[in-house]
N, C-alpha and C positions, 0 to 999 in steps of 0.2 A: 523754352522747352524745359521740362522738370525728369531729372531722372530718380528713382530708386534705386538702389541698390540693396541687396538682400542674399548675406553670407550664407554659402548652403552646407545647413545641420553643423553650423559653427563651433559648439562646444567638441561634439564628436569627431567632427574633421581636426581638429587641435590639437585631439587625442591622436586620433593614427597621424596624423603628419609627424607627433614628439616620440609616438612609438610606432616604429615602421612593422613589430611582428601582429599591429592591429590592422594594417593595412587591407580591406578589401573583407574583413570582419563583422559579424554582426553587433556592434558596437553603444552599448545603452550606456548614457551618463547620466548617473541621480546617486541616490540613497540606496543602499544594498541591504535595508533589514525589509523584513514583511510592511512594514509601512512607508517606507521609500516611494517618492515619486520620480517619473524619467523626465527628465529636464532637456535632455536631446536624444533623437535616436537617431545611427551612422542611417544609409539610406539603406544601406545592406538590409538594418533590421524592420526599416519600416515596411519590406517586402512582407514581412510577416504580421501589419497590423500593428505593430509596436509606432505609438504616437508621444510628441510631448505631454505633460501632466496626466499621464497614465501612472495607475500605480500600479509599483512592480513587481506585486505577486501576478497582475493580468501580462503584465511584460515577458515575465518570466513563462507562462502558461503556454502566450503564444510564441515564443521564442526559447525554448529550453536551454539553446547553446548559446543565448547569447553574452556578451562578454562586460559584465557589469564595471563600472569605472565611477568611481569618486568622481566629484566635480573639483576645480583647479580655476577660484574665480580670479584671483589672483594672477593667474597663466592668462586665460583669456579678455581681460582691461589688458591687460599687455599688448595684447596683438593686435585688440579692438584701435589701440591709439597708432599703432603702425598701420593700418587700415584707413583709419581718418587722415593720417596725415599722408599719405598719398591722394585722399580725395581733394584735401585743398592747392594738392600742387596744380588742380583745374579751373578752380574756382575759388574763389571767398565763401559765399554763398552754399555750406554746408550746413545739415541739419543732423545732428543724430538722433535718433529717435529713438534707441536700444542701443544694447553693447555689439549687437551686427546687420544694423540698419539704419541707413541715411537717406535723406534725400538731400538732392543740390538743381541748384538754377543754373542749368549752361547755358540760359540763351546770349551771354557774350560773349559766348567762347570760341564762336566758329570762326574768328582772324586769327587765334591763333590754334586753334587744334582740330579744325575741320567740321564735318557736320555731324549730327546728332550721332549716325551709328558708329562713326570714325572715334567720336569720343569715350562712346561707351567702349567699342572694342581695347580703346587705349587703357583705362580704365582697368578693366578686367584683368590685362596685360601685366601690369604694373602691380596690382593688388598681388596676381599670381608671383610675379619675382619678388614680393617684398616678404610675403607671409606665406609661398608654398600651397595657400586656399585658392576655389575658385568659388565665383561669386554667381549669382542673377541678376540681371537691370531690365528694367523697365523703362521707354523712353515713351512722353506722352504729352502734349499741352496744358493735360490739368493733371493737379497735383494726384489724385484718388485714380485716376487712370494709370499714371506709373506704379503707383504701387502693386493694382491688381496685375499690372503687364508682370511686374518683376516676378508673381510665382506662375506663368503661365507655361512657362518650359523647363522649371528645373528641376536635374541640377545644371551648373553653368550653361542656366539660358540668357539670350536676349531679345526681346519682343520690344518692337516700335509703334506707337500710334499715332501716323501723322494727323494732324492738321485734317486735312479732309477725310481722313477715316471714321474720325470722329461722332458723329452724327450715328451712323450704322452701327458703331459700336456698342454706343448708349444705349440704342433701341433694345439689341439683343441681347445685351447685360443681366445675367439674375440678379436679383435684388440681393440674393444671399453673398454675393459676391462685395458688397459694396463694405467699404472699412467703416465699423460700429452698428452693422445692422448686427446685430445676435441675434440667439434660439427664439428668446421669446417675441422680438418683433418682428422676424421673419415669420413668426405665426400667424403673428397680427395681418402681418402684408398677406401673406396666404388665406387669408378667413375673407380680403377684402378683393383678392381675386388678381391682385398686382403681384407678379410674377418676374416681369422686366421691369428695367428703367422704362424703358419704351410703353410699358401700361400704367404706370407714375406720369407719364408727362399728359397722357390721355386723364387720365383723374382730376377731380373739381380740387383746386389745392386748398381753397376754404376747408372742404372735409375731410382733406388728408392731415389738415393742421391741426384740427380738432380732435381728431383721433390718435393722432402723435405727436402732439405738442411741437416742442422747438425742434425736435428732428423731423418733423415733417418739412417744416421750411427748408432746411438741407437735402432732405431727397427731391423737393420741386427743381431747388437750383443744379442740383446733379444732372437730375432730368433733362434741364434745360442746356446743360454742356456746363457751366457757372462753379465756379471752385475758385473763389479769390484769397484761398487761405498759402499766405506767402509762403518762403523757403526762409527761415530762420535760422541766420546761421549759430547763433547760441543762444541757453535759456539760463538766466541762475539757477544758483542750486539752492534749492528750499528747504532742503533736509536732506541726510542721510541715515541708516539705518543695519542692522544686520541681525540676522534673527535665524534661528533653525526648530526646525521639529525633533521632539525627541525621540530618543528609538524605546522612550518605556514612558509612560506619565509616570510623574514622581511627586512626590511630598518634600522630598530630600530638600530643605533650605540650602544644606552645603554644597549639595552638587549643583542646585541653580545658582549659587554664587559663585563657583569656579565658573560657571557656562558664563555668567554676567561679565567675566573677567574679560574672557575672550571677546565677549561680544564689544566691548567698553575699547580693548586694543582696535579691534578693526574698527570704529568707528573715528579714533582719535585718528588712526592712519590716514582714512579716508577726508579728515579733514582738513590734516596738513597738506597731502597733495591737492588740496584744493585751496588753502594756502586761506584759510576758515577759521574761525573761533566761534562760538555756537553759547549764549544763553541760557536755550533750556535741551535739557537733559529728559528724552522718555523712556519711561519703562513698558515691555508690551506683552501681556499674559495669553495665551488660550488656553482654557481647559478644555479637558477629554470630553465634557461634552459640548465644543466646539465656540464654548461664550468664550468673545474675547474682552477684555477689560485695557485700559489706558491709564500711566498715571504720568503726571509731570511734576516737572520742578523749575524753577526758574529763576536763576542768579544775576544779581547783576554787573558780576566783574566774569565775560564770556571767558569761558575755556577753553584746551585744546590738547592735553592731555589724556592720555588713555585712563592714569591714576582718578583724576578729577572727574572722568563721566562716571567711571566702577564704582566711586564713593557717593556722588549723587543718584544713581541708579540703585546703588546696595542700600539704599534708606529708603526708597520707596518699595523694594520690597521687604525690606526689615515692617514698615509700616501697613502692609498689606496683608492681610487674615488669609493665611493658607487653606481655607478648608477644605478645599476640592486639591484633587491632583492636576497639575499642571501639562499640558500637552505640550507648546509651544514656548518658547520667552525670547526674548528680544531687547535692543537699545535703537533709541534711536537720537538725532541730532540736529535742534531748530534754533531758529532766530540767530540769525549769522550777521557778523562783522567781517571784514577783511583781517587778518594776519594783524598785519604791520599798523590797523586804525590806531593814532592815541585813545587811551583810557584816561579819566579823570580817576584820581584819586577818590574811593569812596568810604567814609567814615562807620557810616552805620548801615552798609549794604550787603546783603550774603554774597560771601565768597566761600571758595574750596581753599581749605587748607595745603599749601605746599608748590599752589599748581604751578606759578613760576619754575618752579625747580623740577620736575617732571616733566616738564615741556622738553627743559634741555635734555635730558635723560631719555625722553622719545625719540627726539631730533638726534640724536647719539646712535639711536639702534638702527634711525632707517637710514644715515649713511651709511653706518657697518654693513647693512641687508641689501641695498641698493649697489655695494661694490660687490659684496662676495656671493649676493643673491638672498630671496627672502628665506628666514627660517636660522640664517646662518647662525643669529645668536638673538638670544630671547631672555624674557623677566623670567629670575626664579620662580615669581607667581605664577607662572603661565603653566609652569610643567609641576604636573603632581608623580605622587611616589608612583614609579614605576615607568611604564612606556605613556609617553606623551599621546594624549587623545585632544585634539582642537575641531569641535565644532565644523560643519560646514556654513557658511557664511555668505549672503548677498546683498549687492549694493539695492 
C-alpha cells in the first residue's frame, strides 16, 4: 500500500500556528507589491476564490480584508524536516516530493503498526503533536491513486482505496484528475471524447499513443490499474537555486549586484546543509518582456562559499549587455561533489580566489545562526545604508 500525505495550505497554516492573532484569518502568503504572486492561501481565504499562483492584485480584489504575509522559506524547510522525520519513524521507504508532500510504502508496516488506516491515522497524530499542523493522506495500491485520494477531503482528510475498490474507481476517475494531465491535454482528451479513465481503457491504445505520444502509454497503464513507479526514498540533489522577482524592473547593475549577494548567501547556505561543493556557478536573467536568458561558468576546484558563487556569478553579469530592463535574476548551483571528496591539487585550473577562507567564515555564521537563530548575525555586505532589505528566496 502507498500513502500520500499532503500538508494543508502549509505555508499559511506556519503563519497562524507562529502567530496565533492570524488564527482563523483570511490569511495570503506571497509578495505584497502590485506584482506579487500568493504562493499559499489560509483556507479561510480560499472561500473567496483566492488560489495559489494568483497574482495579488486579483487576491486583493476578491479578498479586500485579507491579511497579506511575507513568505518565511527558511521557517517552513524547518518544519518540512520535522514533518519527514516523523514520517520515517514508519518506514524507510519515504519520498518527498515537495517541501509539504511525500509519499511512503507501508506495505511492511502492518506487524508493527497495524493496518493501512490505523497507520495513517497514527501518522496524522504524530505530525499534529510534532508541528501543531494537520495533514491529508491518501491510502491506495497505486501510487497516482494515493495522491488523488490525499486531496479528496481536505482539510485534514483521510480517504482509502482498497484493493478491490479499485477497478470502480478507475472507471469513474476524470481524466482531469490524473497527476500530469494539464489544460492543454485535457483538451486533447476532451476533443477525443475520453472523459474517464474508464473511456481510456475502452480506446484503441495504438491511437491513443499516436496522438500523445509517451503519455499516452501511461494513461493506457493507468487505465489498466498499472503504476509500477516505486516509492523512492531519496533523490540527489542536482542543483540548487534562489531567485526573486522584482518589485520594479531595473537597469540598476548596483542594485542587481547587491540582490546577486543575497542570492549567492542562500545558495552557499543551501549547499553546506547539504554538505555539497558545486563546479559550476549559474546566473538566471528575465526581462520585463518575460525572455529569460542563462549564463554559466565552470571551475574546476568546486566551491562552497557564499563569497566564491557572488564573484563567479558578478562576472557573468559584469559580462552580460544590459540593454533591456531586467524583471527577475537569480543564482543557481550544479555539478556537485561531496563536502569532504579529496581535490587533487590543480596547476593551471580556474579557481575562486580566497574560497578556502570564506568557507570557514560561512561555517562561522551558520553555527552563530543555527544557535541563537537565523539572521542573528550577518556579512557587513549583506546589509546596505539604512534598514536591511533581503530578497525573498526559493529552493
Amino acid at each position: 500500500m502507498i500513502l500520500h500525505i499532503d500538508m494543508d495550505a502549509f505555508f499559511a497554516s506556519v503563519e497562524q500556528r507562529d502567530r496565533p492573532e492570524l488564527r482563523g484569518k483570511c490569511v495570503v502568503v506571497g509578495g505584497s507589491s502590485e506584482r506579487g504572486v500568493v504562493t499559499t492561501a489560509s483556507y479561510e481565504a480560499r472561500r473567496y476564490g483566492v488560489r495559489s499562483a494568483m497574482p495579488m492584485f486579483e487576491a486583493r480584489r476578491r479578498c479586500p480584508h485579507a491579511i497579506i504575509v511575507p513568505g518565511r522559506m527558511h521557517r517552513y524547510k524547518a518544519v518540512s524536516r520535522q514533518i519527514m522525520d516523523q514520517l520515517r519513524a514508519f518506514t524507510p521507504l519515504v519520498e518527498p516530493v515537495s517541501i509539504d508532500e511525500a509519499y511512503l510504502d507501508i506495505s511492511g508496516g502492518k506487524r508493527l503498526f497495524g493496518p493501512p488506516e490505523q497507520i495513517a491515522r497514527s501518522i496524522k497524530h504524530r505530525v499534529m503533536q510534532a508541528t501543531g499542523l494537520t495533514c491529508s493522506i491518501g491510502v491506495a495500491p497505486l501510487r497516482f491513486l494515493a495522491k488523488i485520494a490525499s486531496d479528496m477531503e481536505k482539510p485534514d482528510g483521510l480517504t482509502i482505496i482498497s484493493q478491490a475498490a479499485v477497478p470502480a474507481f478507475i472507471d469513474r476517475l476524470p481524466v482531469g484528475k490524473i497527476p500530469g494531465v494539464g489544460k492543454v491535454t485535457h483538451e486533447k482528451l476532451a476533443r477525443m471524447n475520453l472523459i474517464t479513465l474508464g473511456d481510456v481503457r475502452q480506446y484503441p491504445p495504438d491511437l491513443l499513443v499516436n496522438r500523445l505520444g509517451k503519455f499516452g502509454h501511461r494513461l493506457v497503464a493507468l487505465a489498466r490499474g498499472e503504476d509500477p513507479t516505486p516509492v523512492t526514498p531519496s533523490s540527489d540533489v542536482k542543483s540548487v537555486s534562489s531567485e526573486n522577482t522584482l518589485s520594479r524592473d531595473t537597469r540598476d547593475a548596483a542594485l542587481l549586484h547587491t540582490i546577486l549577494r543575497h542570492h549567492a548567501e542562500d545558495v552557499g547556505r543551501q549547499l553546506r546543509r547539504h554538505h555539497l561543493k558545486a563546479r559550476t556557478v549559474t546566473l538566471k536573467i528575465k526581462h520585463a518582456d518575460f525572455q529569460q536568458v542563462t549564463r554559466s561558468k565552470t571551475v574546476t576546484r568546486p566551491i562552497q562559499s557564499a563569497e566564491s558563487i557572488f564573484k563567479l556569478a558578478e562576472d557573468l553579469l559584469d559580462q552580460y549587455s544590459l540593454t533591456r530592463k531586467v524583471r527577475l535574476i537569480g543564482v543557481g548551483a550544479s555539478h556537485f561533489i561531496t563536502a569532504d571528496t579529496p581535490i587533487q591539487m590543480d596547476l593551471f585550473g580556474d579557481t575562486v580566489e580566497g574560497s578556502k577562507n570564506w568557507e570557514k567564515v560561512d561555517h562561522t555564521v551558520d553555527a552563530i545562526n543555527e544557535k541563537f537563530g537565523r539572521g542573528f548575525i550577518s556579512k557587513a555586505s549583506l546589509v546596505p545604508p539604512g534598514k536591511k532589505t533581503e530578497p525573498d528566496s526559493r529552493e
